[in-house]
Backbone of each chain as ProteinMPNN parsed JSONL, in Angstrom:
{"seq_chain_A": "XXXXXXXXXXXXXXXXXXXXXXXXXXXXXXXXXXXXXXXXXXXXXXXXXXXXXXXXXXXXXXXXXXXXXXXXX", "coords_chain_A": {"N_chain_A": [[195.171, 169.734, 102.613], [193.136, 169.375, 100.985], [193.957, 166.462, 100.311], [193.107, 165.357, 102.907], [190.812, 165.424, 103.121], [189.612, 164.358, 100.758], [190.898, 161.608, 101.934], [189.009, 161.167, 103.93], [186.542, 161.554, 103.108], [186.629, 159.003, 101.715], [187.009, 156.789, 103.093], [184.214, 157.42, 104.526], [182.803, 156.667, 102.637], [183.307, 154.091, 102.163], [182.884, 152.941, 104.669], [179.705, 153.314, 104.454], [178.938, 151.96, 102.67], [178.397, 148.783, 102.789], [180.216, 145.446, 102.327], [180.619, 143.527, 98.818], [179.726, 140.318, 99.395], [178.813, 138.173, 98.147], [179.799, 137.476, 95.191], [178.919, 135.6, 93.381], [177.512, 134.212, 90.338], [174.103, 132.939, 90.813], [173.317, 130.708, 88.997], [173.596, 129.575, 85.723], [173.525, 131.916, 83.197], [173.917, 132.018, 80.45], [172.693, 130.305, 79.119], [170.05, 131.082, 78.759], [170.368, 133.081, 77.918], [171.273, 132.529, 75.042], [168.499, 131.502, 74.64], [167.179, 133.668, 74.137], [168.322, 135.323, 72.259], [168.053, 133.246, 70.352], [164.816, 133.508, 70.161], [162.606, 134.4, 67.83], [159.6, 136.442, 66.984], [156.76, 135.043, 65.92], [155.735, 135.28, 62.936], [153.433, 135.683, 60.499], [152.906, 135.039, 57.445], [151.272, 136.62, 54.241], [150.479, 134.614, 52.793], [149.269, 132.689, 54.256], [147.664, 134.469, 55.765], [145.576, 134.347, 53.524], [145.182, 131.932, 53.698], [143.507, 131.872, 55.614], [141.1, 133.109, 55.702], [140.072, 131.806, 53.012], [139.768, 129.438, 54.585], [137.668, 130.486, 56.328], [135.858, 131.115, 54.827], [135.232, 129.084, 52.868], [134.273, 127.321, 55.261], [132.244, 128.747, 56.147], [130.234, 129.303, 53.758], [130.322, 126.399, 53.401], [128.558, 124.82, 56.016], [128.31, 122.531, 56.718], [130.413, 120.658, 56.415], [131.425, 121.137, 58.717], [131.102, 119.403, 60.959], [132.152, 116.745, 59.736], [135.051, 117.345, 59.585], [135.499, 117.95, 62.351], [135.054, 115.553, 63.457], [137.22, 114.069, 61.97], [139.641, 115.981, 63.157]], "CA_chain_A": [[193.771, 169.82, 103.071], [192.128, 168.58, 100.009], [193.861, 165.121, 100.481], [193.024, 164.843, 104.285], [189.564, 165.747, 102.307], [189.588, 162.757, 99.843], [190.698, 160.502, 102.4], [187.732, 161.122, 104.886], [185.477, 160.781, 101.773], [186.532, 157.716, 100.919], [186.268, 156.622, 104.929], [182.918, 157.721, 104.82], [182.084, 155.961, 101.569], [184.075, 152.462, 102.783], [181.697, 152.247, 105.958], [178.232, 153.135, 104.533], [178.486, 151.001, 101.385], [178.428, 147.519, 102.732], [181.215, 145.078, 101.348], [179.789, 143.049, 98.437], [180.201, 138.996, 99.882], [178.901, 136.704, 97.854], [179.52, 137.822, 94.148], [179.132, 134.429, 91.841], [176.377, 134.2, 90.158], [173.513, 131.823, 91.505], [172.677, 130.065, 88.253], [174.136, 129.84, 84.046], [172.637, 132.657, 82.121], [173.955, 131.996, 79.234], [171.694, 129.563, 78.321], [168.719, 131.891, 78.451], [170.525, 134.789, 76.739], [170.964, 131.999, 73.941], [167.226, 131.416, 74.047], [166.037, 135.006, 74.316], [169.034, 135.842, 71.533], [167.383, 132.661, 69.35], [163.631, 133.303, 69.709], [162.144, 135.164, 66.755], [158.744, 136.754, 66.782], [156.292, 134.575, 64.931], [155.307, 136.49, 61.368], [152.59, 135.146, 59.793], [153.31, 135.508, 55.847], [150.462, 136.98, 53.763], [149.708, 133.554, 52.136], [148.426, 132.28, 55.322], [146.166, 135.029, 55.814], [144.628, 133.956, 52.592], [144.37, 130.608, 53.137], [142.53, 131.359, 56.413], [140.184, 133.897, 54.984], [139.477, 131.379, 52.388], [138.705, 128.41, 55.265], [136.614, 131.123, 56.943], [134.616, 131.569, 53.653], [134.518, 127.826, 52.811], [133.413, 126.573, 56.388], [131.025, 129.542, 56.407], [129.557, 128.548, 52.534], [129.527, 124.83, 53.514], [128.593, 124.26, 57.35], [127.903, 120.428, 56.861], [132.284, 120.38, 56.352], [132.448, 121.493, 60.191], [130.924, 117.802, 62.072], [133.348, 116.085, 59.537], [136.104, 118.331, 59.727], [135.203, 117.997, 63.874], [135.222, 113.981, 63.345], [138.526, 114.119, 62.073], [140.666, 116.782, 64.626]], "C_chain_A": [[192.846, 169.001, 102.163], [192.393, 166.976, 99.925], [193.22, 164.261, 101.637], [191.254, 164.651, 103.434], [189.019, 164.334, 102.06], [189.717, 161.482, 100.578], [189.541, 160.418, 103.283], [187.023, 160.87, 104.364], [185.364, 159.247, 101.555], [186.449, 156.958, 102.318], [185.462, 156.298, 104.896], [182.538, 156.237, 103.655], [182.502, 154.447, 101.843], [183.244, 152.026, 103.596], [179.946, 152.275, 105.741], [177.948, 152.522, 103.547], [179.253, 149.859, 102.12], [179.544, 146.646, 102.095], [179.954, 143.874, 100.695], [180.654, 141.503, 98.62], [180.4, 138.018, 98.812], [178.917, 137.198, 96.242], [179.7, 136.652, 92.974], [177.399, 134.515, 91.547], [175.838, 132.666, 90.462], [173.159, 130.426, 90.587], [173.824, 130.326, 86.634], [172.846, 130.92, 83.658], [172.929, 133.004, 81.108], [172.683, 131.331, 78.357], [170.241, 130.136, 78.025], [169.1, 133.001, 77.348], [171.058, 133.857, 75.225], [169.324, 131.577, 73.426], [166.475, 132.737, 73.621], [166.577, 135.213, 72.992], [168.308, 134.726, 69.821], [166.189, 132.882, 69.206], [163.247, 134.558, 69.041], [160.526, 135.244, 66.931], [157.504, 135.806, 65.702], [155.602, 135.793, 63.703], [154.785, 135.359, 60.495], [152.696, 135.391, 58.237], [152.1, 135.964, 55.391], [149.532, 135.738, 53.1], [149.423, 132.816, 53.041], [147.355, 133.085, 55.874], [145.142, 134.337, 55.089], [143.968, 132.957, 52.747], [143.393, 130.882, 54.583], [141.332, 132.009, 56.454], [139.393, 133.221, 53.9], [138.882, 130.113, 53.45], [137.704, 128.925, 55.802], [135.181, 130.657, 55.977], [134.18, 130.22, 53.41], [133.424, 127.091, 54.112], [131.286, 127.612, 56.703], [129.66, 129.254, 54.869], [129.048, 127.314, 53.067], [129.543, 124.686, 54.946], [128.568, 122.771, 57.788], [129.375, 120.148, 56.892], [132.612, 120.154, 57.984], [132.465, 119.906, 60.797], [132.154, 117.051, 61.083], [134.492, 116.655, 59.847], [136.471, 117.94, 61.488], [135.862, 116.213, 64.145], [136.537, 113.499, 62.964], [139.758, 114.82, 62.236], [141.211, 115.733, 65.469]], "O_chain_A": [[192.013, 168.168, 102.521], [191.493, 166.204, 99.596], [192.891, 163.075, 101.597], [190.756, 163.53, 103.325], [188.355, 163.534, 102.719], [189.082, 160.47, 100.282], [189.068, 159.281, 103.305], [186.417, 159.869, 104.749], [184.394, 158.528, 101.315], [185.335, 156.445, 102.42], [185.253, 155.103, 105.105], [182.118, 155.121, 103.957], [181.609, 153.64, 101.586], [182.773, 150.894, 103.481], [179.11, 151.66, 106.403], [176.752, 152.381, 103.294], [180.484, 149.847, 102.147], [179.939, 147.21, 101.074], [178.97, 143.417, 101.279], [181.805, 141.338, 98.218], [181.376, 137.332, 98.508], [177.746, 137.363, 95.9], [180.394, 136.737, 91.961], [176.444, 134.779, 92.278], [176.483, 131.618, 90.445], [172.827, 129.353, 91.091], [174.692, 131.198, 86.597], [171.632, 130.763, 83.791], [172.508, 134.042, 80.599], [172.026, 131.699, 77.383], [169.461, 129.681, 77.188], [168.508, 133.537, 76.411], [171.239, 134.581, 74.246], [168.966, 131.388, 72.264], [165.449, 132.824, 72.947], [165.673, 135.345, 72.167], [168.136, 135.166, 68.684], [165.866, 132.574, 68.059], [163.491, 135.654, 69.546], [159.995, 134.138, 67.036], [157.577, 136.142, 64.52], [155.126, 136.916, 63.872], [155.397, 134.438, 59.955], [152.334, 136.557, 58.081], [151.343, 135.745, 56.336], [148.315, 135.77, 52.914], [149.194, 131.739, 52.492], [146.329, 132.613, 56.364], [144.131, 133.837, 55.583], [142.822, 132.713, 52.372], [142.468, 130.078, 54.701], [140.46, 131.565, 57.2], [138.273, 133.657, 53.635], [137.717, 129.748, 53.287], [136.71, 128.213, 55.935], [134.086, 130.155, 56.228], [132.999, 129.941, 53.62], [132.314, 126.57, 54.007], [130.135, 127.384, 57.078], [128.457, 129.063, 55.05], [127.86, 127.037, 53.227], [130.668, 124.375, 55.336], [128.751, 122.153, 58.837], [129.592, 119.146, 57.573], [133.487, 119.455, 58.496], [133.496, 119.286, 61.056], [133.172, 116.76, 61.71], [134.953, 116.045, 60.812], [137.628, 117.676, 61.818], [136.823, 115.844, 64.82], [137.008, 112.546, 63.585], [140.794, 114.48, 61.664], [141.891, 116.022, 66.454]]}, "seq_chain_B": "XXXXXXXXXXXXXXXXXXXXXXXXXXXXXXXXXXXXXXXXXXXXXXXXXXXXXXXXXXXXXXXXXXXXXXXXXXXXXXXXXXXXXXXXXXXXXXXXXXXXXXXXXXXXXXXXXXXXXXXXXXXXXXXXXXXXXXXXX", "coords_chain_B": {"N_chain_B": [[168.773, 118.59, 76.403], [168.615, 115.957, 75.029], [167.368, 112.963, 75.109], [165.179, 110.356, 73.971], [163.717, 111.207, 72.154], [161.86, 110.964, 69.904], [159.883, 110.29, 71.8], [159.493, 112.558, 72.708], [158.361, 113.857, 70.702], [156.184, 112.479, 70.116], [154.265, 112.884, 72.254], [154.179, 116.056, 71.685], [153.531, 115.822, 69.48], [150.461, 115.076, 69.995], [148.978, 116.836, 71.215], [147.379, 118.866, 70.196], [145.14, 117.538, 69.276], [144.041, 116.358, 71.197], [143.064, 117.842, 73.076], [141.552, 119.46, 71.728], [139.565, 117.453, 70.94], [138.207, 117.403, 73.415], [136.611, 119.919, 73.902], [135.249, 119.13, 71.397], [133.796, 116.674, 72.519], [132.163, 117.827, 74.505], [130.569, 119.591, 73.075], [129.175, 117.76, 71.273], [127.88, 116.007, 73.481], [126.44, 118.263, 74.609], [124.394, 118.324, 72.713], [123.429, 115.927, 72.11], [122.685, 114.938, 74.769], [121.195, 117.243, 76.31], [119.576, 118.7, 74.038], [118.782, 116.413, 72.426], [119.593, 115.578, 69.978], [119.942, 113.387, 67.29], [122.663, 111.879, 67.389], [124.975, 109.488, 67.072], [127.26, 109.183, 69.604], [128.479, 107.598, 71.324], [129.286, 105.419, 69.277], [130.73, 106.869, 67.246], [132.772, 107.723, 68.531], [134.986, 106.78, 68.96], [136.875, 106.684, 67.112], [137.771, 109.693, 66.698], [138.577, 109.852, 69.111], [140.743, 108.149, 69.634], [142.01, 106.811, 67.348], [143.019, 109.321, 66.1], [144.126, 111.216, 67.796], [146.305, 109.405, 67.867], [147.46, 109.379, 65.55], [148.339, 111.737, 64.673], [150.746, 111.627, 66.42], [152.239, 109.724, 66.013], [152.792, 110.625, 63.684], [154.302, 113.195, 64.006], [156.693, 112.109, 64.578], [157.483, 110.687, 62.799], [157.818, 112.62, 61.179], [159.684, 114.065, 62.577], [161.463, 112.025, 62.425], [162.19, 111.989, 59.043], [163.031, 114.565, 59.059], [165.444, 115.359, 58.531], [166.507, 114.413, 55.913], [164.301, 114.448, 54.009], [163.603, 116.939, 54.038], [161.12, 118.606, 54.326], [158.274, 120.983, 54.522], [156.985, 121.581, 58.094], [154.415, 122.068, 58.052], [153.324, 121.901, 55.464], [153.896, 118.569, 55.482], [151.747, 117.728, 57.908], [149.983, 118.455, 56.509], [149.488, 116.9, 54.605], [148.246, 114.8, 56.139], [145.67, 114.245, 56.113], [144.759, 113.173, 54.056], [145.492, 110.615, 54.618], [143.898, 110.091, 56.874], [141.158, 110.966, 56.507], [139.886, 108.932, 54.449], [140.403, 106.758, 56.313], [138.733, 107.512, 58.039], [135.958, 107.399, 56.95], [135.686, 105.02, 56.477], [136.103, 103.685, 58.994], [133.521, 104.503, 59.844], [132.12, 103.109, 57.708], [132.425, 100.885, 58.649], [131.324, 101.046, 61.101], [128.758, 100.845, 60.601], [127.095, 103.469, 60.265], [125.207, 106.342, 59.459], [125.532, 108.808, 57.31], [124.559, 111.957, 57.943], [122.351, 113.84, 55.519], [123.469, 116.971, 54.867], [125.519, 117.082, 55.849], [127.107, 115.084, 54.119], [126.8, 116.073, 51.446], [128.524, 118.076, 51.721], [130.695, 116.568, 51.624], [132.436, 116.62, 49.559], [134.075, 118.637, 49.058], [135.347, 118.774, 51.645], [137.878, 117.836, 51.561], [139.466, 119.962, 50.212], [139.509, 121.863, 52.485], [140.369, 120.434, 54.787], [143.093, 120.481, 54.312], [144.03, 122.331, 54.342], [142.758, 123.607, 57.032], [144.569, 121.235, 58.408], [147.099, 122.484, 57.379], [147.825, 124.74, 58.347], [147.204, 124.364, 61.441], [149.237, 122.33, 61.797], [151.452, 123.847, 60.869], [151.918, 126.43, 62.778], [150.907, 125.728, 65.254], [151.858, 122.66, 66.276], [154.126, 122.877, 65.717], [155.064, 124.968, 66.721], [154.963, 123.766, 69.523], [156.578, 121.568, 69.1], [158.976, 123.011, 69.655], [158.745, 123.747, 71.968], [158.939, 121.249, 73.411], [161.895, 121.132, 71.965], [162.516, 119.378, 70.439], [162.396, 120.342, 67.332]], "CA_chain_B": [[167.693, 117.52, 76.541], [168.994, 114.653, 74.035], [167.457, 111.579, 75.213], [164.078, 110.449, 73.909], [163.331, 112.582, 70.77], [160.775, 110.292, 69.627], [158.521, 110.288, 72.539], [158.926, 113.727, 73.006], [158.049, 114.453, 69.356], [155.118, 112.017, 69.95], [154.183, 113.857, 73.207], [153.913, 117.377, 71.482], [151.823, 115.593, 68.29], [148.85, 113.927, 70.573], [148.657, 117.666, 72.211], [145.925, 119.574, 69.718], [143.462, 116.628, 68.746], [143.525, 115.988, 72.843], [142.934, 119.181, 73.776], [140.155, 119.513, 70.056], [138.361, 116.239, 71.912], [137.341, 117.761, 75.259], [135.845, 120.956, 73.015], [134.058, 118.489, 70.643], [133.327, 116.064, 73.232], [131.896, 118.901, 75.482], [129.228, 120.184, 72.523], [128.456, 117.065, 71.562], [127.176, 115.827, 74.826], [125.131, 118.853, 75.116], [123.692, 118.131, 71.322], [123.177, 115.001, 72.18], [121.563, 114.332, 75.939], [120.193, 118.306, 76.3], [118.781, 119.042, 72.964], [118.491, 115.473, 71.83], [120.189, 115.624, 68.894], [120.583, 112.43, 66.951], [124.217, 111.804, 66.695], [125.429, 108.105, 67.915], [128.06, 109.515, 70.118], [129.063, 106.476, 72.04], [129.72, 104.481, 68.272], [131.336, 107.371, 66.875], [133.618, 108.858, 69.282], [136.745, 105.683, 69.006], [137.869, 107.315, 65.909], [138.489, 110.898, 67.4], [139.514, 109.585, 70.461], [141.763, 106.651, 69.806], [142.591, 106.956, 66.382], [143.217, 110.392, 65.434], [145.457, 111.55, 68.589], [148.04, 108.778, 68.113], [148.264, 109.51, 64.507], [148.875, 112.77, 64.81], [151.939, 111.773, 67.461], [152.871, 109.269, 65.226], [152.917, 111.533, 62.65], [155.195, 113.857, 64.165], [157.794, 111.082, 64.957], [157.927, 110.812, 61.118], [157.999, 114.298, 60.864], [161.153, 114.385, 63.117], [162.929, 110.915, 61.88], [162.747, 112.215, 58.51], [163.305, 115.768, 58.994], [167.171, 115.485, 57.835], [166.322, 113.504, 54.675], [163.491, 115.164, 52.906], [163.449, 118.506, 54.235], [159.418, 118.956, 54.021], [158.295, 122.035, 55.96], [156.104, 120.898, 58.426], [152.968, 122.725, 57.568], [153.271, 120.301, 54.466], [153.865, 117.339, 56.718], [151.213, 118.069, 58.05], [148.646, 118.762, 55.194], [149.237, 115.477, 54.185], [147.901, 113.708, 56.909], [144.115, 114.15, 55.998], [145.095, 112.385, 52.701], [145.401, 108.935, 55.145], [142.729, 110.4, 57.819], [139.792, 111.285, 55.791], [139.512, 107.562, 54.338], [140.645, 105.641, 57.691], [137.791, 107.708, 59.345], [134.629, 106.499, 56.08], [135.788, 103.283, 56.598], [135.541, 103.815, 60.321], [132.094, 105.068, 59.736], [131.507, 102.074, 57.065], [132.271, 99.191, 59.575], [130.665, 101.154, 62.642], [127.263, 101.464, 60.588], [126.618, 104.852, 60.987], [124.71, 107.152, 58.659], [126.238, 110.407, 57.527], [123.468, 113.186, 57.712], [122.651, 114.405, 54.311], [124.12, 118.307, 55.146], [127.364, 116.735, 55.612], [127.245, 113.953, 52.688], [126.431, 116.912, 50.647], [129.723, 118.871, 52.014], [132.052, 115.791, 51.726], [133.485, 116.819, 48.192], [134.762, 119.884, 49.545], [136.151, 118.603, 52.468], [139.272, 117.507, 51.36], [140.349, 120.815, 50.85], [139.34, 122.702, 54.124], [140.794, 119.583, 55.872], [144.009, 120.224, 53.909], [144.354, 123.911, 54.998], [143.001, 123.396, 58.647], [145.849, 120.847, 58.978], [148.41, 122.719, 57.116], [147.918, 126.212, 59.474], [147.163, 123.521, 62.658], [150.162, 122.128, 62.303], [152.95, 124.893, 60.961], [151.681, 127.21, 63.88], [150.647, 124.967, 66.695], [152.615, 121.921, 66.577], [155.611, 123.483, 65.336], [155.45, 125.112, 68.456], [154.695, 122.304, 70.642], [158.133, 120.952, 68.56], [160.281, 124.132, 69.96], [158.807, 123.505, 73.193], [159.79, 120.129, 73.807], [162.941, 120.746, 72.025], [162.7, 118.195, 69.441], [162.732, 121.018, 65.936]], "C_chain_B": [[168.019, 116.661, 75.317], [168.039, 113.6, 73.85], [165.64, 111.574, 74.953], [163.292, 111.55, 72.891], [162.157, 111.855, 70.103], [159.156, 110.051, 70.23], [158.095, 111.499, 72.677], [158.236, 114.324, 71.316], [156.164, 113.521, 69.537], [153.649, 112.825, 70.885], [153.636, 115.236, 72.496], [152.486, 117.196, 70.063], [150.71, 115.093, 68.827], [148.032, 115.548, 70.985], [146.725, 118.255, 71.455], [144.692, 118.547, 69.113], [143.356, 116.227, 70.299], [142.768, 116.533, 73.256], [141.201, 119.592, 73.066], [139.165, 118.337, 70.895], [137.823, 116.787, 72.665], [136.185, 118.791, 74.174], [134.588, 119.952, 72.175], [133.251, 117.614, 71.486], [131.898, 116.865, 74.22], [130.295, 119.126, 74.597], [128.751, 119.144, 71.947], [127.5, 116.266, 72.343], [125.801, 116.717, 74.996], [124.276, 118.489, 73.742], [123.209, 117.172, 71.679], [122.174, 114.461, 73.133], [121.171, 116.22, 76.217], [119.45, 118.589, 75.141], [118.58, 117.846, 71.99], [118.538, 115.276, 70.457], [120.664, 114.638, 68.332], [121.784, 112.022, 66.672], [124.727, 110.561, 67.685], [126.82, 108.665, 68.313], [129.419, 108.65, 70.284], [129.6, 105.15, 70.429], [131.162, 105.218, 67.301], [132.755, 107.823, 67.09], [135.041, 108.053, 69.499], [137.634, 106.131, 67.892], [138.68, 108.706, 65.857], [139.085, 110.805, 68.438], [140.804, 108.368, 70.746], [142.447, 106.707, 68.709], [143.617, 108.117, 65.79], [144.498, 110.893, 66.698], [147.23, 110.622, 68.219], [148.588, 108.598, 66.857], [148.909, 110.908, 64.382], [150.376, 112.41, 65.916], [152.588, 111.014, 66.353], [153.316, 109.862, 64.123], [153.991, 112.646, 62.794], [156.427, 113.425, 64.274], [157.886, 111.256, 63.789], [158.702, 111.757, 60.673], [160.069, 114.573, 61.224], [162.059, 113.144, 62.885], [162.854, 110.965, 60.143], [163.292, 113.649, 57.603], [164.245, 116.347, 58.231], [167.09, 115.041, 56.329], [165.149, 114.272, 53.917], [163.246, 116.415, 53.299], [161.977, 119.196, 53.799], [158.956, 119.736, 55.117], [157.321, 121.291, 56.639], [154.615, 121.151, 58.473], [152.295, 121.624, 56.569], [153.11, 119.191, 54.937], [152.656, 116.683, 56.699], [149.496, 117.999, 57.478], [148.576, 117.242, 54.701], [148.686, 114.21, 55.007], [146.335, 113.455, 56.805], [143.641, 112.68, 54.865], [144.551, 110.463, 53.141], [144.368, 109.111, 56.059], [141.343, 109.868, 57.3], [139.441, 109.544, 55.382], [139.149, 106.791, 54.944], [139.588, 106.354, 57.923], [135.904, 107.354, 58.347], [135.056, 105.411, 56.684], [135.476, 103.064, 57.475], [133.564, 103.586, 60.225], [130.974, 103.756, 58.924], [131.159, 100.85, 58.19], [131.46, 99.605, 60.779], [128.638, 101.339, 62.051], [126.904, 102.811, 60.673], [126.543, 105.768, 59.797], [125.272, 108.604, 58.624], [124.695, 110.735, 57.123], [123.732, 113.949, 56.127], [123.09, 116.014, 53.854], [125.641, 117.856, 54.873], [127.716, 115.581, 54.445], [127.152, 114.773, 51.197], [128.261, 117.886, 50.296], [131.163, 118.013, 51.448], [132.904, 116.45, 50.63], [134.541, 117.848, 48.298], [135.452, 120.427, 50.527], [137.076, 118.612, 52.798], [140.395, 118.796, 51.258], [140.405, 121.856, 51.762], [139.846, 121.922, 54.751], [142.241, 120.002, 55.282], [144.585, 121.523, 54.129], [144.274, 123.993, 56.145], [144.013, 122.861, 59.158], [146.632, 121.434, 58.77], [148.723, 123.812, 58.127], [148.031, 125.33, 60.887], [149.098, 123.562, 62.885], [151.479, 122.65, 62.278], [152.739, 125.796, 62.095], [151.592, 126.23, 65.383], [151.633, 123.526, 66.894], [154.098, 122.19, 65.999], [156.455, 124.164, 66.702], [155.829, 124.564, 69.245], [156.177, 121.946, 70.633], [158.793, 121.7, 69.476], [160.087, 123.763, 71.041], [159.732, 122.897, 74.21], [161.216, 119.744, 73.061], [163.142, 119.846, 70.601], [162.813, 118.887, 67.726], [163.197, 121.971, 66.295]], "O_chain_B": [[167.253, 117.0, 74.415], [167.77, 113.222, 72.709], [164.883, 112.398, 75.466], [162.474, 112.449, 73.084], [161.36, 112.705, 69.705], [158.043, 109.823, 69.756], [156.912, 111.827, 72.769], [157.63, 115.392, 71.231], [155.144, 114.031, 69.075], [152.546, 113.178, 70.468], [152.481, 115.504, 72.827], [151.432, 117.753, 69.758], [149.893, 114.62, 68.037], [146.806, 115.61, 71.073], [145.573, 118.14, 71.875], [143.604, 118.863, 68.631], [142.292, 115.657, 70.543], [141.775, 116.064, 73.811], [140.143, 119.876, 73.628], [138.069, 118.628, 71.373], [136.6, 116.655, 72.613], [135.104, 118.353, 73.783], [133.369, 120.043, 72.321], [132.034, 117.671, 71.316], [130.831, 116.303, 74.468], [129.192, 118.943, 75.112], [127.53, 119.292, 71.914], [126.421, 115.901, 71.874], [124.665, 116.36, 75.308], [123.095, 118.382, 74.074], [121.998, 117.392, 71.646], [121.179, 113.805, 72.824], [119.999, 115.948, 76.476], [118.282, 118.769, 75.485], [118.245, 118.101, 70.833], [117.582, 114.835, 69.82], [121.87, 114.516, 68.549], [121.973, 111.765, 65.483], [124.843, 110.704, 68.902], [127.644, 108.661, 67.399], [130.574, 108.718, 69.863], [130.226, 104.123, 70.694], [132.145, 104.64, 66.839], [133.614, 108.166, 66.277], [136.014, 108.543, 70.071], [138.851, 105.968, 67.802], [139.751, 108.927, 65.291], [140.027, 111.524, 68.773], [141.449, 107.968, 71.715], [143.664, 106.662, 68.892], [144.68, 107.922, 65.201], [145.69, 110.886, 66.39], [148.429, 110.898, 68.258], [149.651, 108.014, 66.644], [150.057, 111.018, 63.952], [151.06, 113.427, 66.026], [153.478, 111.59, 65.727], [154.379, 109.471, 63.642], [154.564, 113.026, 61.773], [157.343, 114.228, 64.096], [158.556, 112.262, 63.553], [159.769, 111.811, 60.061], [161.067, 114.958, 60.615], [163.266, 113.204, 63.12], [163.442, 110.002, 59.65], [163.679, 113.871, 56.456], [164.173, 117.348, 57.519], [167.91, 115.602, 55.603], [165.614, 114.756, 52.885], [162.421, 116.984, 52.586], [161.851, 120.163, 53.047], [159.088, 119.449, 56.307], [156.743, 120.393, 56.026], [153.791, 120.368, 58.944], [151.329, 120.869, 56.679], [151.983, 118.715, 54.8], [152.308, 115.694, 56.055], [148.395, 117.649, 57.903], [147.533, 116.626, 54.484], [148.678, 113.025, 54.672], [145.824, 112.505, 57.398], [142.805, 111.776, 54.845], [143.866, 109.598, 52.596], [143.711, 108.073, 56.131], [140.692, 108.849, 57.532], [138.673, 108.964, 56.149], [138.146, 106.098, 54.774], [138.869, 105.413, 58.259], [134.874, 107.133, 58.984], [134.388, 105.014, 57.638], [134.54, 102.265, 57.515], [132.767, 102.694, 60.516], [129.807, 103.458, 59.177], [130.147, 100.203, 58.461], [130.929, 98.736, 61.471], [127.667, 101.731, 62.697], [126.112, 102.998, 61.597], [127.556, 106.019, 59.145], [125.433, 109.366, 59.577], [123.915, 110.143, 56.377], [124.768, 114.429, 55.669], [123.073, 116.317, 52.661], [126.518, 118.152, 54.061], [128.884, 115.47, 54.072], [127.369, 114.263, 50.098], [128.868, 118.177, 49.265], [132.228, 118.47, 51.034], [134.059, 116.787, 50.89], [135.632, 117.865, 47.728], [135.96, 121.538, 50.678], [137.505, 119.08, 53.853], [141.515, 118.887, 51.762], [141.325, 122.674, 51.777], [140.072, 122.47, 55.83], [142.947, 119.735, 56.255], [145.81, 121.621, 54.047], [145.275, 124.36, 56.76], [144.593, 123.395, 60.103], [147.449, 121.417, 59.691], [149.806, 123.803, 58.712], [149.039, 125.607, 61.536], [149.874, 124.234, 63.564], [152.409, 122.36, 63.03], [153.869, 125.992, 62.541], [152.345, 126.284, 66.356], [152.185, 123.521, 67.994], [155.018, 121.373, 66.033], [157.525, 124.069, 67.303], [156.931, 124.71, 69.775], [156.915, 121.949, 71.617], [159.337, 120.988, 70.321], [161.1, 123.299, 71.565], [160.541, 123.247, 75.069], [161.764, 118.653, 73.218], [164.156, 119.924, 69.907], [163.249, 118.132, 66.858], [163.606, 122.802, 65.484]]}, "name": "protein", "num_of_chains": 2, "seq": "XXXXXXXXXXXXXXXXXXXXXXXXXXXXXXXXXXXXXXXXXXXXXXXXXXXXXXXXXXXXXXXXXXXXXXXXXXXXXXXXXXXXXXXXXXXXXXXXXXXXXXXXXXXXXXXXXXXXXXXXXXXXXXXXXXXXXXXXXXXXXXXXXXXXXXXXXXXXXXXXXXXXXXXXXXXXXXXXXXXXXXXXXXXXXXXXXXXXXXXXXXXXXXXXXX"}
């Protein structure tokens, strides 16, 4: 009884799950899971805070720096 | 992507003084024809716009043909480019005639090193990028 069981189950489950056709993948995804696996978070070090806390303070001391500064960007 | 490491390195260095032009271009204009703001625009503006982009590309080409050989981060690189800027752009200024305002003739001395920090953060953050982008660091 319990096999006649199991096989009707699996019957059932054969006809309402679809067969799967086309299973290759459409594209390489390696090459992304080497970019995702290489890209690192940028992390700003502490001695770049400084220095931009100190251009703040200089550009803000000397404003006449910015048009040159501007003139050569 | 192999082919062309030179242009693309040149390509990613023109990007932030291109991009820095429109911005300066933009508030000069209004300084200039809305609030009539003495500043010879039209004498000035060949040295930010012609000069300065294609050293910065050129500059990165360097950057990346002698990347292998002196191993100089590129923040450094970088920082050193004001060194040849700052001069090329007086001299500019000498042969085009053109009066520096005494605010900024006042500032110059102190230029050298806010220009030498703006580039060094510019270019280890932003064109370092640019680099990964296109591949080329």
């Amino acid at each position: 009884m319990n096999e006649q069981n199991d096989k009707e189950i699996q019957e059932l489950l054969k006809r309402s799950i679809a067969p799967i056709v086309d299973t290759e993948l459409r594209r390489d995804l390696w090459p992304e899971m080497l970019k995702k696996l290489s890209h690192q978070p940028v992390r700003v070090p502490w001695f770049d805070w400084a220095l931009v806390a100190i251009l703040s303070g200089l550009l803000i001391v000397f404003p006449g720096v910015i048009p040159a500064l501007l003139y050569h960007l | 992507m192999k082919q062309h490491t030179y242009l693309r390195a040149y390509m990613a260095g023109i990007v932030v003084p291109t991009i820095f032009l429109l911005v300066v271009m933009t508030s000069y204009c209004v300084l200039r024809y809305v609030y009539n703001f003495p500043v010879p625009v039209e004498r000035i503006i060949v040295f930010p716009m012609a000069v300065v982009p294609n050293l910065w590309g050129l500059w990165n080409m360097l950057f990346v043909a002698l990347r292998s050989r002196w191993h100089l981060s590129i923040g450094l690189h970088g920082a050193l480019l004001p060194i040849l800027l700052g001069p090329f752009g007086m001299v500019m200024l000498g042969i085009l005639n053109v009066s520096v305002p005494d605010l900024v003739a006042h500032a110059l001395p102190i230029a050298a090193p806010i220009a030498l920090i703006a580039y060094y953060l510019a270019w280890k953050y932003v064109v370092a990028f640019l680099n990964q982008v296109v591949e080329v660091a």
